[in-house]
C-alpha positions in Angstrom: -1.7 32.4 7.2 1.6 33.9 8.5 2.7 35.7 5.8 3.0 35.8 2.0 5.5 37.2 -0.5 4.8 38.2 -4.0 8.2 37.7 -6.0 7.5 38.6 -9.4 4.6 38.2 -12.1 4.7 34.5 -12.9 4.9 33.7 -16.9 1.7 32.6 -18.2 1.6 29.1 -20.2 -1.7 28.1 -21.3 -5.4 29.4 -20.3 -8.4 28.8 -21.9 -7.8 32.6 -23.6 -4.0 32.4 -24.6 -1.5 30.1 -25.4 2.4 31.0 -24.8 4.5 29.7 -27.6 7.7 31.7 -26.1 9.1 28.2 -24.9 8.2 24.8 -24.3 7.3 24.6 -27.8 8.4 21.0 -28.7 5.2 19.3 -28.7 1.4 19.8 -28.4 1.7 22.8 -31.5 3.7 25.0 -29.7 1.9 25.3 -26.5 3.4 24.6 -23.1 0.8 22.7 -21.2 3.1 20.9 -18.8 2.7 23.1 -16.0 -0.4 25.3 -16.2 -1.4 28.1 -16.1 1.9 29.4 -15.1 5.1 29.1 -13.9 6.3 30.6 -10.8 8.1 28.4 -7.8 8.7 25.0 -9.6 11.7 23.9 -7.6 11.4 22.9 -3.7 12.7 25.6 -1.9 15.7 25.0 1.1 15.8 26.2 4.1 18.5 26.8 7.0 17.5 26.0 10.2 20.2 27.8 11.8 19.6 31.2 10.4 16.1 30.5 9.3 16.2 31.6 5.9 14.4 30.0 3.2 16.1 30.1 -0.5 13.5 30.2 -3.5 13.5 30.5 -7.4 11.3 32.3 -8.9 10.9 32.5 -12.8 8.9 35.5 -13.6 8.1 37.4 -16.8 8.1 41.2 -17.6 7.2 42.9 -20.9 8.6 45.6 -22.6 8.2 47.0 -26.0 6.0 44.7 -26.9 8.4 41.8 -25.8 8.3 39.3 -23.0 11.4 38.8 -21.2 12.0 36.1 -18.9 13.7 35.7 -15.6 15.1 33.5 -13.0 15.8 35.1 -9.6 17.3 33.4 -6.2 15.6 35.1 -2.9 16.5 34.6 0.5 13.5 35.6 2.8 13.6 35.7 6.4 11.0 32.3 7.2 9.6 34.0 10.0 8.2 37.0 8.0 9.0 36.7 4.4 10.5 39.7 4.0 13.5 39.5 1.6 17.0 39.4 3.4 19.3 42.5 2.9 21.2 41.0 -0.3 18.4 39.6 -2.0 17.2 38.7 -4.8 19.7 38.1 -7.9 19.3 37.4 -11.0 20.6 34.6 -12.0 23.4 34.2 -15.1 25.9 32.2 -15.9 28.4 31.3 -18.3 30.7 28.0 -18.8 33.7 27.2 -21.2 32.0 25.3 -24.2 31.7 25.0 -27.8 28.5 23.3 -28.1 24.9 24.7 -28.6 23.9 28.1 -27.1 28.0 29.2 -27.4 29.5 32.2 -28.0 32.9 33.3 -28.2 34.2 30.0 -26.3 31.2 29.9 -23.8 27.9 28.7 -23.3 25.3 31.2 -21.9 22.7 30.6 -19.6 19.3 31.0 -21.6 16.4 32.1 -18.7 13.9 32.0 -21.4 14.8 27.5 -21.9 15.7 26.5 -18.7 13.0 24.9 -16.4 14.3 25.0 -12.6 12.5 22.3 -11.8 14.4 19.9 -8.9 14.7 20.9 -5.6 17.1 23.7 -4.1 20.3 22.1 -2.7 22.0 23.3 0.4 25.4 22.1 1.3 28.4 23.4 2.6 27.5 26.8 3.1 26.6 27.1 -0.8 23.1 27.1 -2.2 22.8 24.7 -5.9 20.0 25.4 -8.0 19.9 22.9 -11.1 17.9 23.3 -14.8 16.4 21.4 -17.4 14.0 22.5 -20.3 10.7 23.0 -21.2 9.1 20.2 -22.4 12.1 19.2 -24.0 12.7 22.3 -26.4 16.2 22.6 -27.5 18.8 24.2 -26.8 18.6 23.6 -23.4 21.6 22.2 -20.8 21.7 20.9 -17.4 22.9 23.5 -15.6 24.4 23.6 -11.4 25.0 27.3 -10.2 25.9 27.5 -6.7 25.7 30.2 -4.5 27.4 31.0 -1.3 24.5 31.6 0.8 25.0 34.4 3.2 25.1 37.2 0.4 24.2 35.3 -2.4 27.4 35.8 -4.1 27.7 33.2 -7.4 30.9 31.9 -7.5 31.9 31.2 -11.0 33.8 27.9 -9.8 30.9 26.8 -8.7 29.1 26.6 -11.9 28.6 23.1 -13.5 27.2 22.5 -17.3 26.2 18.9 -18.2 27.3 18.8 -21.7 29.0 21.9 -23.1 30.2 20.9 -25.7 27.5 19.0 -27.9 26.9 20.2 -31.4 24.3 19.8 -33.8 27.2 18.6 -36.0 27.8 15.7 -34.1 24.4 15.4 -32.3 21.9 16.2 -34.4 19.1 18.6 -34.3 18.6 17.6 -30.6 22.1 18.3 -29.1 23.1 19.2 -25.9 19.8 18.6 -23.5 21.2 16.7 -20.2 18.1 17.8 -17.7 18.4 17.8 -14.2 14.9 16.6 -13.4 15.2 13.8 -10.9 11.7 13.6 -9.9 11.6 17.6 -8.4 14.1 16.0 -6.0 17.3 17.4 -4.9 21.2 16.4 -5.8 22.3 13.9 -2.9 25.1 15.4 -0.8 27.5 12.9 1.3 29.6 13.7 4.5 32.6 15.1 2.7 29.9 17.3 0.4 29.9 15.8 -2.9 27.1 15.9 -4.8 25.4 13.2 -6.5 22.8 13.3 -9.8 21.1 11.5 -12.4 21.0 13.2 -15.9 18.2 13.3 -18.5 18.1 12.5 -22.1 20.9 14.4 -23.8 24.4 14.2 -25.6 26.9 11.4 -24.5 30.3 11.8 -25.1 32.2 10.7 -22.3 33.3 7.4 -23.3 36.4 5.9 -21.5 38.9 7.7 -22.0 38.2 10.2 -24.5 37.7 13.3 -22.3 34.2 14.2 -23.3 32.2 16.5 -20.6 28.8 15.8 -22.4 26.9 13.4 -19.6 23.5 12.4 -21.4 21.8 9.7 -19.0 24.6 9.3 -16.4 25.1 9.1 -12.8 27.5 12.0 -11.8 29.4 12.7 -8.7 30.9 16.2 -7.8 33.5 17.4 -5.9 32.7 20.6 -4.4 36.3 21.2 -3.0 37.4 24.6 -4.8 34.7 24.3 -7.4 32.0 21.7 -9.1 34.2 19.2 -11.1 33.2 15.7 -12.1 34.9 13.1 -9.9 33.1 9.8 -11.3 30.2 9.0 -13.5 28.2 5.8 -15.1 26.4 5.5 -18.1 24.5 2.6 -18.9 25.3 0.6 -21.9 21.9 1.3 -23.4 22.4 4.9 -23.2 21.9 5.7 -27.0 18.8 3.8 -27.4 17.6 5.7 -24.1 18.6 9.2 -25.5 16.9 8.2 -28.8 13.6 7.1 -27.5 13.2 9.3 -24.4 13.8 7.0 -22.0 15.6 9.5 -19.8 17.5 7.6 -16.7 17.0 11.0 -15.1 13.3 11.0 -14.8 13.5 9.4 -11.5 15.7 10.9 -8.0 18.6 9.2 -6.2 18.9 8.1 -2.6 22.2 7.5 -0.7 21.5 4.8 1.4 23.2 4.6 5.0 26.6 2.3 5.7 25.9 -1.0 4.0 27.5 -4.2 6.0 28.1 -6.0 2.8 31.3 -5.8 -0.5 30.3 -1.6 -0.7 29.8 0.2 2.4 28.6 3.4 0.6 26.1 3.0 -1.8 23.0 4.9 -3.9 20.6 3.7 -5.8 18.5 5.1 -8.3 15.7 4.2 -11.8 14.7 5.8 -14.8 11.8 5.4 -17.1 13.6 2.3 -18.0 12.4 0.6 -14.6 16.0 -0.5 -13.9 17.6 0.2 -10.7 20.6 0.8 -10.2 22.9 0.0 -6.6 26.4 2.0 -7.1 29.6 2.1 -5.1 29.9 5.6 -4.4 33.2 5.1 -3.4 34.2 3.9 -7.6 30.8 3.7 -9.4 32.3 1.0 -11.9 34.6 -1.7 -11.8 38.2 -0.8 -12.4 36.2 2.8 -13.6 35.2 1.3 -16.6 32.3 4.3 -16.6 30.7 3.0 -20.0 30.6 -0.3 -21.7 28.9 -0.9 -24.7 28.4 -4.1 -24.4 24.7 -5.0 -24.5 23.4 -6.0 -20.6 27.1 -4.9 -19.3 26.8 -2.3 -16.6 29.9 -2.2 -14.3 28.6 -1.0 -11.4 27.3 -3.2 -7.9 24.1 -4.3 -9.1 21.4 -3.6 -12.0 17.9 -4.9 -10.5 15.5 -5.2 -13.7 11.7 -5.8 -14.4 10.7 -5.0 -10.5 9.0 -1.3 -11.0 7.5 0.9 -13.9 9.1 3.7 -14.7 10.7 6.1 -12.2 9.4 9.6 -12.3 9.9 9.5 -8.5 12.4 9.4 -5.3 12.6 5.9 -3.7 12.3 6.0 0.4 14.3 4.2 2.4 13.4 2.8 6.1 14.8 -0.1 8.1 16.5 -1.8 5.3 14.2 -1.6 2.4 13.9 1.1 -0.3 10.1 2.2 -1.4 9.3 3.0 -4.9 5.6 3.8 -6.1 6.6 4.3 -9.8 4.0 5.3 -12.7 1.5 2.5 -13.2 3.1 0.6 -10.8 2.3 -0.4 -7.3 3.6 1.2 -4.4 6.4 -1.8 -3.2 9.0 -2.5 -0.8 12.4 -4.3 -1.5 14.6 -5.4 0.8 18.3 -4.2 1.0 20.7 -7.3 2.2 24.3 -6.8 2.6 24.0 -3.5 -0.1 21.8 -5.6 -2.3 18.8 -5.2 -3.6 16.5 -8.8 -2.9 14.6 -9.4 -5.9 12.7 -12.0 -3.7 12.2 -10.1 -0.2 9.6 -7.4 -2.4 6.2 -7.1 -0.4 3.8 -5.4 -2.7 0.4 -3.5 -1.8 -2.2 -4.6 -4.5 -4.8 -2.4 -3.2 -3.8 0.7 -6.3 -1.8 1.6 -8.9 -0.5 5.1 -8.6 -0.8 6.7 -12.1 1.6 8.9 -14.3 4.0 10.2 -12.6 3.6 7.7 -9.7 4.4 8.8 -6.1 8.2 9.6 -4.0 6.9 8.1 -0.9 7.6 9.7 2.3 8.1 7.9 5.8 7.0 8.7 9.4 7.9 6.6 12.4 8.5 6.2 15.8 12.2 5.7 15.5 13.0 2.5 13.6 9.4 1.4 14.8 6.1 1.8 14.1 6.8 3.1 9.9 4.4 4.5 7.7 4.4 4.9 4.5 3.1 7.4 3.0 2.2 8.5 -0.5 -0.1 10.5 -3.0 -2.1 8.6 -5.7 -2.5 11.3 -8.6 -6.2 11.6 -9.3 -9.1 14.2 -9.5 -9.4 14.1 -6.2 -6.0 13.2 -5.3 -5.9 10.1 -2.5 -3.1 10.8 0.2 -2.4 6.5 1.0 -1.0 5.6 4.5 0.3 1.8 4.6 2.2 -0.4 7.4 5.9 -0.3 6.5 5.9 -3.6 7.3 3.2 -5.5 6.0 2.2 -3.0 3.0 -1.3 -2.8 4.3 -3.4 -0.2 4.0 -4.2 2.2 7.2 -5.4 5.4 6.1 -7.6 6.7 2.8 -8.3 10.4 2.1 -11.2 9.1 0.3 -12.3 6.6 3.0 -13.8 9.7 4.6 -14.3 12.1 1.8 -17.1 14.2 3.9 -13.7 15.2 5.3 -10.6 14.9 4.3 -11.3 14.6 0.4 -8.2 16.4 -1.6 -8.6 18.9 -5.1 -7.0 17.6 -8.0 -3.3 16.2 -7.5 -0.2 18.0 -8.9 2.5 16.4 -10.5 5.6 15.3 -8.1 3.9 16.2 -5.0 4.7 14.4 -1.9 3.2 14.1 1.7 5.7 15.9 4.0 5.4 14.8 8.0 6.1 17.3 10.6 5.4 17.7 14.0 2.7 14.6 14.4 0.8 16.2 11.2 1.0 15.4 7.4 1.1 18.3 5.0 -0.2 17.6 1.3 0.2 20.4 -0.8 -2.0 21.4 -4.1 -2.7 23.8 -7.2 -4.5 25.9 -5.3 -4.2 24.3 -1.6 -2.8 22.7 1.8 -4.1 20.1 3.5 -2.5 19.4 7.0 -3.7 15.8 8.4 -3.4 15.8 12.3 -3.8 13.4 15.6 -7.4 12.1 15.5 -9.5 10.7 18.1 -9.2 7.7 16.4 -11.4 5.7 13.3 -13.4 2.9 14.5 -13.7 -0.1 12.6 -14.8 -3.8 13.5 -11.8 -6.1 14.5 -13.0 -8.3 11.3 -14.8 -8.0 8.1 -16.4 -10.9 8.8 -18.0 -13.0 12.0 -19.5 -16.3 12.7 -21.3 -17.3 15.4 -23.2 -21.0 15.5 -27.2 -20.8 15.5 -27.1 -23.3 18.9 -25.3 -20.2 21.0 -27.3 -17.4 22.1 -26.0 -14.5 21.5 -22.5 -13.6 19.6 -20.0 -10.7 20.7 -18.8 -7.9 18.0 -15.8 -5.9 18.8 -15.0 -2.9 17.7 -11.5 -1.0 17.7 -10.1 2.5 18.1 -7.4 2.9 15.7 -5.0 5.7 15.2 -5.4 8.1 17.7 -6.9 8.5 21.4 -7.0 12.3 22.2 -10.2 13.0 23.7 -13.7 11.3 24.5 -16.0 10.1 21.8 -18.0 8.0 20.7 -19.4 5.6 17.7 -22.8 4.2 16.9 -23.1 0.8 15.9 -25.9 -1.2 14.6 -27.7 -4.6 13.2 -28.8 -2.9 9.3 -30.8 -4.2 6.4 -29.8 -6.2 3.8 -28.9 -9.1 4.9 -30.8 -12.7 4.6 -31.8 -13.5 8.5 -34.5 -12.1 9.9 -35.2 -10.0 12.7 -37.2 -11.2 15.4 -36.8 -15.1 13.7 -33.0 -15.5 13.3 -31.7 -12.8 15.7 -32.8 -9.6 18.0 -31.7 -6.3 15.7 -29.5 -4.2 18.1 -28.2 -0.3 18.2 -26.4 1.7 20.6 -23.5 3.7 21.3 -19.7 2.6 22.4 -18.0 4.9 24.6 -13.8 5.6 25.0 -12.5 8.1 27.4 -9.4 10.2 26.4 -6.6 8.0 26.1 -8.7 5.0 25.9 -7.6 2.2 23.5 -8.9 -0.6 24.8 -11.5 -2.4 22.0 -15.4 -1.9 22.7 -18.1 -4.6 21.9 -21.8 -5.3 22.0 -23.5 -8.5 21.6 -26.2 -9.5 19.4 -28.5 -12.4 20.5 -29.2 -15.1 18.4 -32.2 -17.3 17.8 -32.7 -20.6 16.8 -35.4 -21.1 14.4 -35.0 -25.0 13.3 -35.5 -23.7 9.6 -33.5 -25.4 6.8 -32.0 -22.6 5.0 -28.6 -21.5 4.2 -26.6 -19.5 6.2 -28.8 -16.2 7.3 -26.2 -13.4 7.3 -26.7 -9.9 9.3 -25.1 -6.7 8.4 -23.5 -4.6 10.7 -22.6 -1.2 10.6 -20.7 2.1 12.5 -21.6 5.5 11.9 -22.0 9.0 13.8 -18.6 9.2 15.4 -18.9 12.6 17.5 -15.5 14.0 17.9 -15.0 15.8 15.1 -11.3 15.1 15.3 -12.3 10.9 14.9 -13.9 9.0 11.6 -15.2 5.5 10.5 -12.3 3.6 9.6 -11.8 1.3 6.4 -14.3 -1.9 8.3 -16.9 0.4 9.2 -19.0 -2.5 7.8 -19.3 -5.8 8.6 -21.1 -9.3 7.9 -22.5 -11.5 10.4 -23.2 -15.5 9.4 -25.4 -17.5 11.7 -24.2 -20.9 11.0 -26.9 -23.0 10.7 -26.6 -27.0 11.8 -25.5 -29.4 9.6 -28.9 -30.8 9.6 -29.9 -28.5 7.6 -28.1 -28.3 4.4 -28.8 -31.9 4.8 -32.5 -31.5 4.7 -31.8 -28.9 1.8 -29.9 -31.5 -0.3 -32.8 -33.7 -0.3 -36.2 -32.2 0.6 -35.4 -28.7 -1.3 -38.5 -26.4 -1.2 -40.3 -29.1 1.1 -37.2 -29.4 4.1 -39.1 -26.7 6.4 -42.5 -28.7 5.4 -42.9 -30.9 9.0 -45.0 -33.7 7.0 -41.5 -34.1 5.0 -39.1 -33.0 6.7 -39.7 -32.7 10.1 -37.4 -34.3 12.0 -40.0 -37.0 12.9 -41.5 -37.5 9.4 -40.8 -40.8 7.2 -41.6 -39.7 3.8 -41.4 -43.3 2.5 -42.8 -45.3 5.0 -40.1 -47.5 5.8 -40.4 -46.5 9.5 -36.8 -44.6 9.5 -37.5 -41.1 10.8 -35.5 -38.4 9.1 -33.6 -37.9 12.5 -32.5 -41.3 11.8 -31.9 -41.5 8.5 -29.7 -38.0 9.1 -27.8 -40.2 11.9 -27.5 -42.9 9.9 -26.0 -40.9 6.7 -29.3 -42.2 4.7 -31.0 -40.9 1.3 -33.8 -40.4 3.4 -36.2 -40.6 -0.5 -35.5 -44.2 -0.3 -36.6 -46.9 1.1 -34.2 -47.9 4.0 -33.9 -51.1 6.1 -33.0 -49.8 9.6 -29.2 -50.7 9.7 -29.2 -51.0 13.8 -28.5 -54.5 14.1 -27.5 -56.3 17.6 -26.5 -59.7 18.5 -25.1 -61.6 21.7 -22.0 -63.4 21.8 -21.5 -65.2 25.0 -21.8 -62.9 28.3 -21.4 -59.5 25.6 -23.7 -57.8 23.2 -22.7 -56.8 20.2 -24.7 -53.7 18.7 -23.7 -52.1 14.9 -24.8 -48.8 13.3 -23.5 -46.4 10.8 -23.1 -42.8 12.3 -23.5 -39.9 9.6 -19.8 -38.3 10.1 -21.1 -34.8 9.1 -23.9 -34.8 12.3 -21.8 -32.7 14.5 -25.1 -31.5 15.8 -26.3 -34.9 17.1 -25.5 -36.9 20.2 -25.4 -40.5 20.3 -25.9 -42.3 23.2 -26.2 -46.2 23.6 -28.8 -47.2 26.7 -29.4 -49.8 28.8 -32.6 -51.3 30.9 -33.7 -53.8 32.4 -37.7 -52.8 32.6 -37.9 -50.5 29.2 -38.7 -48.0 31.8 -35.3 -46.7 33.7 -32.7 -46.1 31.2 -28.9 -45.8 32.2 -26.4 -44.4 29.4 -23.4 -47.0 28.5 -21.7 -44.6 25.7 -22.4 -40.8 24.5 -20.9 -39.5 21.5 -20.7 -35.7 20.3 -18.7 -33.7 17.7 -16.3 -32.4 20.4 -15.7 -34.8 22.6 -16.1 -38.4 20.7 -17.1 -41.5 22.4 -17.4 -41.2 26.0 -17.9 -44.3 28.5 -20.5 -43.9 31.6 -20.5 -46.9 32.5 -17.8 -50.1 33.0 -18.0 -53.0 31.2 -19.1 -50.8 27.4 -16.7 -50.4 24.9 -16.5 -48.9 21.2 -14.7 -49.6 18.0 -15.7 -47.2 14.6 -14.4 -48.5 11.1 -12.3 -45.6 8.4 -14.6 -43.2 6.9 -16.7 -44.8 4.1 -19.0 -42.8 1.3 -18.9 -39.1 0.9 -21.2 -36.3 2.1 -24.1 -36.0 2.8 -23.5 -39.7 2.9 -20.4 -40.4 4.4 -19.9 -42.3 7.7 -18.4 -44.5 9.9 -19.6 -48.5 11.2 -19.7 -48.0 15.0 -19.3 -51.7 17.0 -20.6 -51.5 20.3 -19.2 -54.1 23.2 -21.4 -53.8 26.2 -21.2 -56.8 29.4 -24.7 -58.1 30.0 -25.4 -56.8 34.0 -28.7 -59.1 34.7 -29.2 -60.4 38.1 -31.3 -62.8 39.2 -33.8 -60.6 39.8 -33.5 -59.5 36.4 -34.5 -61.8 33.5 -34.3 -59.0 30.9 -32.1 -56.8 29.5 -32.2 -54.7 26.5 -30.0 -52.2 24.8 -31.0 -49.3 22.3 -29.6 -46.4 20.4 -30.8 -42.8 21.2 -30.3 -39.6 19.2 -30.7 -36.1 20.2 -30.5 -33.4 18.0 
């Protein structure tokens, strides 16, 4: 640790021995339990670079006489020791014209003890904007901006923006005024010329067109912040009342201004609510002919509403190479592309593998340039998963729980979000950091799954170094139980070590050798497995594990259709037996595509036409393990081969004069084959009275 600051006694919510009924009180019988078991820093703090301050809020509690009062304070510390900077803190107050709830005497007062700070710090143009909601809801509350001019901390009373001043419980009801700035724990969005850009909350709506309301209940606001905070252009959605009435806040969720767009709008944001709906807006004049509200049911005037694609927004989308991220609450973490500054409801590539539960995740993006992204995000759990996945693709690359023995998080907290710095990712906690660096790498198998034929002798399994290369180590691999072949029958069990050098990324293998045990059986599988990586910086990957199948020869799931429990019994089926006597081996019946239970007449049938025999036979089209080949002698003692057929090659001629014709498939498996017509020349001599012919199969 480099340093620490203590800014104040925090204000206790709910322990297991108290229960603070000061504020938050809407639901849950008075208590607070939103955040627990106190509120401190809720709001992201902001830092300048250039002088290397960091800005903070801190809401703190201090009692006297037997009462609690509560307190919101601004501190600028010096980031490289803490210590506060000359003119800080202050206390923050404010005060805007307003008739509405929480006014006196023409003004609404800031109330410390109802307003939540809970979005990020905002620094732009040399001014420091720290926004409010409520607690859990619990009027009266107000969306408040108060900037600050951040070299002395000075509040500039031009610089101090209410969301809905003037709502009364006359017009409004019992639940007037609200208008949070919540936005996800996100920060307002700040363009070139430094306007500021926001989503409201649940609360009063009275800016319809033209009537010169300043209440903003679920709108999209834009600021000028040219000689003060004044509303330049807004949008609310035409739903707004049936939002505000069944909490359907648009401003659960943050904004994103998205870069210069080629298409109708070139400056654009987009930004959802609990609703789901996102919404693409001209910054430039949110609405058509600034029609900011239309009542009209499904009439939003603004560049595009994009419905039923995500759950509801309690986060910030992210934005890389064209496409906008959004993990929202139940939802999947997804990626949509952006064409021409619109959102393509088709181009949405989606990773199945988790839904991130309430309040989803604002994802965050590392890369190397435009290449090479990462997305990154936090599923909220006990433990909390931090989720790594290609930018591209959506597939998964990294798990926090994939290696639990290390890198397993505490509990998650609420609008957290992976922050990349520096080649490491920081996850921050109740109670905790976690800081996820360079690795030596995870090792997994280049497949889940791998084949090899029980004819080879021995099979090759690879093995890759994914992720990082920085330093030697090594991975053990080996053949493990629990698989169906059998060591020392099907295959040789193997272990050993794989070795990479610092830098090294090139893939490692060993080989396994395979048997060949001429048993009928279905395919015998072999498990494989890593373990024991010795770098400490390197883990097992996600395939740490993998399967093995020996593929057995079609012969014998032949010999298992028909023989069952007897097909490894030689006096049945052996290769060589006839079980019924009808002197057809079960080779041959197998070549022939015979039910080898029945009695057969041999279908090998010959007969000479002129100077050329003519042989016929039916060859099994499933026996890619056989080889045919037609013969010739003359003594029944040499043989010379006319024609050999395998699987890979087909008919082959060997000698002039032999020619083949097969027929279209006929029958279906195990029983399916082809008529084979052979054409061979009769060669005798006169020395040579006899010739025969004959068909020979090898297995």
């Amino acid at each position: 640790m480099l340093w620490q600051t203590n800014l104040g006694t925090a204000a206790v919510t709910t322990t297991s021995a108290f229960t603070n009924k000061n504020f938050g009180i809407r639901y849950n019988g008075g208590a607070y339990t939103d955040i627990e078991p106190e509120v401190g820093i809720t709001g992201t703090p902001v830092i300048d670079t250039n002088t290397g301050t960091l800005y903070v809020v801190a809401f703190t509690a201090t009692v006297s006489g037997g009462k609690t009062n509560y307190t919101h304070t601004l501190h600028a510390l010096n980031i490289t020791n803490g210590h506060e900077e000359s003119y800080s803190p202050v206390v923050i107050t404010a005060k805007v014209a307003g008739t509405g709830v929480d006014s006196s005497g023409g003004f609404v007062i800031f109330n410390p003890q109802q307003e939540n700070q809970r979005a990020a710090l905002t620094l732009a143009g040399g001014m420091i904007y720290v926004c409010y909601a409520g607690y859990a809801d619990s009027d009266p509350y107000h969306g408040w901006i108060i900037g600050y001019n951040e070299t002395n901390l000075q509040q500039l009373a031009n610089y101090t923006f209410n969301t809905c001043p003037n709502a009364t419980t006359n017009v409004f009801g019992t639940n007037a005024a609200e208008c949070g700035i919540w936005m996800a724990g996100g920060g307002l969005g700040v363009d070139n010329q430094t306007n500021l850009y926001l989503m409201l909350a649940n609360g009063s709506f009275s800016a319809t067109n033209g009537s010169g309301g300043v209440d903003y209940g679920d709108c999209f606001l834009k600021l000028s912040t040219t000689n003060g905070l004044k509303v330049v252009d807004y949008f609310a959605p035409w739903d707004q009342l049936s939002w505000q009435d069944n909490d359907t806040d648009l401003g659960s969720g943050g904004l994103v201004l998205l870069p210069d767009q080629s298409g109708k709008y070139a400056h654009e944001l987009l930004g959802a609510g609990k609703a789901g709906e996102i919404f693409v807006i001209n910054r430039d004049q949110f609405t058509t002919n600034n029609a900011h509200f239309n009542a009209t049911p499904h009439d939003d005037y603004v560049a595009q509403t994009n419905i039923n694609q995500i759950g509801a927004s309690f986060d910030t989308p992210a934005y890389f190479n064209g496409r906008i991220y959004y993990a929202a609450s139940g939802d999947y973490l997804k990626a949509i592309q952006i064409t021409n500054g619109f959102l393509d409801d088709v181009t949405i590539v989606t990773n199945k593998n988790r839904t991130y539960s309430f309040p989803g995740a604002t994802p965050s993006i590392s890369a190397n340039g435009m290449n090479s992204g990462i997305v990154w995000a936090m599923q909220m759990a006990n433990p909390a998963v931090l989720v790594a996945c290609n930018a591209t693709n959506m597939s998964d690359l990294y798990l926090s729980s994939s290696v639990a023995s290390r890198d397993q998080l505490v509990r998650g907290v609420k609008f957290t979000l992976p922050t990349i710095a520096d080649g490491e990712v920081f996850v921050g906690n109740s109670n905790s950091v976690s800081v996820f660096g360079l690795l030596a790498g995870t090792y997994s198998f280049s497949s889940p799954t791998y084949s090899v034929q029980e004819s080879n002798t021995s099979v090759a399994i690879t093995v890759n170094r994914i992720g990082g290369t920085n330093g030697a180590t090594q991975v053990s691999y080996a053949t493990v139980s629990g698989g169906t072949a059998t060591n020392g029958v099907s295959y040789t069990s193997v272990s050993g070590t794989l070795n990479w050098t610092n830098g090294d990324t090139a893939p490692k293998t060993f080989t396994i050798p395979i048997m060949s045990d001429g048993l009928a059986e279905p395919n015998p599988t072999i498990d494989l497995a890593l373990s024991n990586p010795t770098n400490p910086a390197s883990a097992l990957g996600l395939q740490s594990t993998a399967v093995l199948t020996i593929i057995k020869p079609p012969i014998s799931s032949w010999k298992l259709n028909y023989f069952g429990a007897n097909a490894n019994n030689p006096a049945i089926g052996g290769n060589l037996a006839d079980p019924t006597g009808d002197g057809i081996v079960n080779l041959l019946a197998y070549a022939y595509a015979l039910n080898p239970l029945v009695v057969n007449t041999n279908p090998f049938t010959w007969n000479l036409a002129g100077q050329e025999f003519l042989l016929e036979f039916p060859r099994n089209t499933s026996a890619s393990d056989l080889t045919y080949i037609i013969q010739s002698s003359f003594d029944l003692y040499g043989w010379s081969n006319l024609l050999t057929f395998t699987a890979p090659g087909g008919w082959v001629t060997n000698m002039p004069g032999a020619s083949v014709i097969e027929s279209p498939t006929n029958g279906t498996p195990p029983n399916q084959y082809v008529n084979v017509t052979v054409t061979a020349a009769t060669n005798t001599v006169a020395t040579d009275t006899n010739q025969f012919l004959r068909l020979e199969v090898n297995p």
